[in-house]
N, C-alpha and C positions, 0 to 999 in steps of 0.2 A: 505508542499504540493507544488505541479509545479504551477507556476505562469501563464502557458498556456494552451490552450484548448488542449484537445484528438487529433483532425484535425490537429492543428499544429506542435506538437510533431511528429506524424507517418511523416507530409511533409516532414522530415527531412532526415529520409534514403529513402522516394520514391524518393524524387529529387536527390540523390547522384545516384539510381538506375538510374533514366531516365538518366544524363549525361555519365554512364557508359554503359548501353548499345547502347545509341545514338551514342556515338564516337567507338565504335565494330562493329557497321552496319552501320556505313554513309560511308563509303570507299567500300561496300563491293555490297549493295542494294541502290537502290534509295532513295535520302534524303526526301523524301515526308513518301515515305513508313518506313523507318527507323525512324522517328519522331513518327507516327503511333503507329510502334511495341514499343518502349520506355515508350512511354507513357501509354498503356495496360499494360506495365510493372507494369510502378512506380502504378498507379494506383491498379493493384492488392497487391502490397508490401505493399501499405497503408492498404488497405481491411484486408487482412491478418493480418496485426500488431494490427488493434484494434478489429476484432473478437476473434482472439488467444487470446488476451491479459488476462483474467482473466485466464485460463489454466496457462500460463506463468508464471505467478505472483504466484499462488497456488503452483506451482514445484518449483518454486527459492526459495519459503518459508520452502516450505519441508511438508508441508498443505495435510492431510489426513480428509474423511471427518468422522464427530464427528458418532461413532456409538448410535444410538436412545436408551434412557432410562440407557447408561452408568453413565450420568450425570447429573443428572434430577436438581441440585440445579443451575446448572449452566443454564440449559434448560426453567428452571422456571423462571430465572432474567429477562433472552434474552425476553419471553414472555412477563412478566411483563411492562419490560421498554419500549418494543415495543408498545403494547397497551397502557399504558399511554399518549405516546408522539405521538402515530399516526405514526409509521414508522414498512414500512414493513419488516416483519421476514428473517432474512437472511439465508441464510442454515450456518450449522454451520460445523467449520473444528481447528481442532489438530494439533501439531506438540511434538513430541516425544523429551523434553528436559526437563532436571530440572528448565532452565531458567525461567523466568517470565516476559511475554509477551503476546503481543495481537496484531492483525493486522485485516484489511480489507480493499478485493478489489472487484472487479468489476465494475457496472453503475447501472444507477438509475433502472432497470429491473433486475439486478442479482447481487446481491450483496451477499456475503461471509466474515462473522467472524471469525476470527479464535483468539485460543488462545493457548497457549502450555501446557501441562503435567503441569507443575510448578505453574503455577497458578490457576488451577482447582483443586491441591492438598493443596498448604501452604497456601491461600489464605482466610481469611475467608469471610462474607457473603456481607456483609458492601465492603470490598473491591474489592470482584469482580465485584460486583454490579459497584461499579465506573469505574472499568475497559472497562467492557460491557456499561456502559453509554458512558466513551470518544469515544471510536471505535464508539458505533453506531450514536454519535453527526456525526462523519465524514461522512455521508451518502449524499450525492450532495452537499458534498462540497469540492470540487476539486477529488474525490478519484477515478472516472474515469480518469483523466490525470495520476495522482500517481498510477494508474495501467499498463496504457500505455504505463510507464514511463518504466517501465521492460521489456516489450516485445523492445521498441527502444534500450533502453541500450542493450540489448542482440545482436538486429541488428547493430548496430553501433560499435562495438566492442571498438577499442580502444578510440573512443570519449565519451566514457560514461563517465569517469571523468568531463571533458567540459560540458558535456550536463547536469550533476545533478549540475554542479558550476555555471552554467546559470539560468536554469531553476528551483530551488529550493529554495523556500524561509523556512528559518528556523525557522523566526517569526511565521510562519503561523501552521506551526508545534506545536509550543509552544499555540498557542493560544488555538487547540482543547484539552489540560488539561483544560482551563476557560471553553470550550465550556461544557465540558464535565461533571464538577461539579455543571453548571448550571443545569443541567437535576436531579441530586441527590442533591442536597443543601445542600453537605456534605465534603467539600472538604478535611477535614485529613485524609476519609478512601482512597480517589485515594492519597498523600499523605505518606499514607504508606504504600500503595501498590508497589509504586515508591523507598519506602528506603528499603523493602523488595527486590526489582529487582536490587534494587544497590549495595545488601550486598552479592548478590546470584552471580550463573555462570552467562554470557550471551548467546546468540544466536549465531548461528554457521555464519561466516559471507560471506554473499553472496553479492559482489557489488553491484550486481544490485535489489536488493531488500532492501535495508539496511533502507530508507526513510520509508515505509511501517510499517516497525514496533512501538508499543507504547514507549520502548527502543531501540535495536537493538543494534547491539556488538559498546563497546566502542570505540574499533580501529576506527571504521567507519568516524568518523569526519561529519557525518549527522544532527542527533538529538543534538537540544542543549544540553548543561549539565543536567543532573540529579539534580546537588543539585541546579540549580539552578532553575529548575523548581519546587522543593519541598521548597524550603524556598519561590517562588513564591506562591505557594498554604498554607501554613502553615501562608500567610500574607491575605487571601481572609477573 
């Protein structure tokens, strides 16, 4: 997860925007006024990057939303776990791959799980169930920046490398598997869930989305290792 707030992540292309169009209109209109229009600028660029953002982040996933009663075992966990642990219901969203995966974004008001094809199908009960626990352990805890984090990357174009090399801590990534078995007191079904996604295809790979995911494509260089998060869990 991003080590910084939502606020400061978006400051990052408004102020590139204010200096750009600052130095386009200071030659041109008055520097008082030209400050001004800059700043309504950057200002709205920020506005935009953290309303958008959940949209954003749902399209780089490739995130369609789960149609009602298709999936009722996986519908019933989500319920379940929700209501045990007091965390509100997320709407839920798909993506069309054999892979085996799971993501979630948005803020503490709209929040959105998703899971792909692959793990609603090879999965059995015990293991989704852990799945849908780690995703929804991540619920305020950082997953508005880690949403944010894709609409900036998007804006920022070629510094999104820089910006996930800064701003991402990998530990913290690794920690919501513990979070996440603490909820089920189960940990070898997330565990095999894990050597199930390791043996399988991965996820089609989107830069700017890649942190988000519970795996995400190996090339990615994001997510710690798999075995080493599974021989982590197989030691709990």
């Amino acid at each position: 997860m991003p080590t910084v707030s939502p606020r400061a992540l978006v400051a990052i292309p408004a102020v590139v925007a204010f200096v750009v169009v600052l130095l386009a209109l200071v030659f041109v209109i008055p520097a008082l006024i030209a400050v001004v229009v800059a700043l309504v600028i950057a200002v709205a660029v920020g506005w935009v990057l953290l309303a958008r953002a959940p949209g954003i982040a749902l399209a780089a996933l490739g995130a369609e939303p789960l149609e009602e009663a298709v999936h009722p075992r996986f519908e019933s966990l989500v319920e379940s776990i929700c209501a045990s642990f007091g965390i509100t219901e997320p709407q839920l969203y798909s993506v069309d791959t054999d892979a085996i995966d799971a993501a979630v974004v948005g803020r503490a008001d709209d929040t959105r799980l998703i899971v792909t094809r692959g793990a609603l199908e090879r999965l059995d009960r015990l293991e989704l169930e852990a799945v849908v626990a780690r995703e929804l352990s991540l619920f305020g805890n950082g997953i508005q920046s880690a949403t944010v984090m894709v609409s900036v990357s998007k804006a920022v174009g070629p510094m999104r490398a820089t910006l996930q090399d800064r701003f991402l801590d990998g530990r913290r990534l690794a920690r919501a598997d513990i979070e996440g078995v603490q909820l089920t007191r189960y940990p070898p079904a997330l565990a095999r869930a894990l050597e199930k996604a390791r043996a399988g295809a991965a996820v089609d790979h989107d830069p700017v989305s890649c942190h988000l995911w519970m795996v995400g494509p190996a090339r990615a260089g994001v997510q710690p290792l798999l075995v080493e998060r599974i021989d982590t869990l197989r030691e709990l």
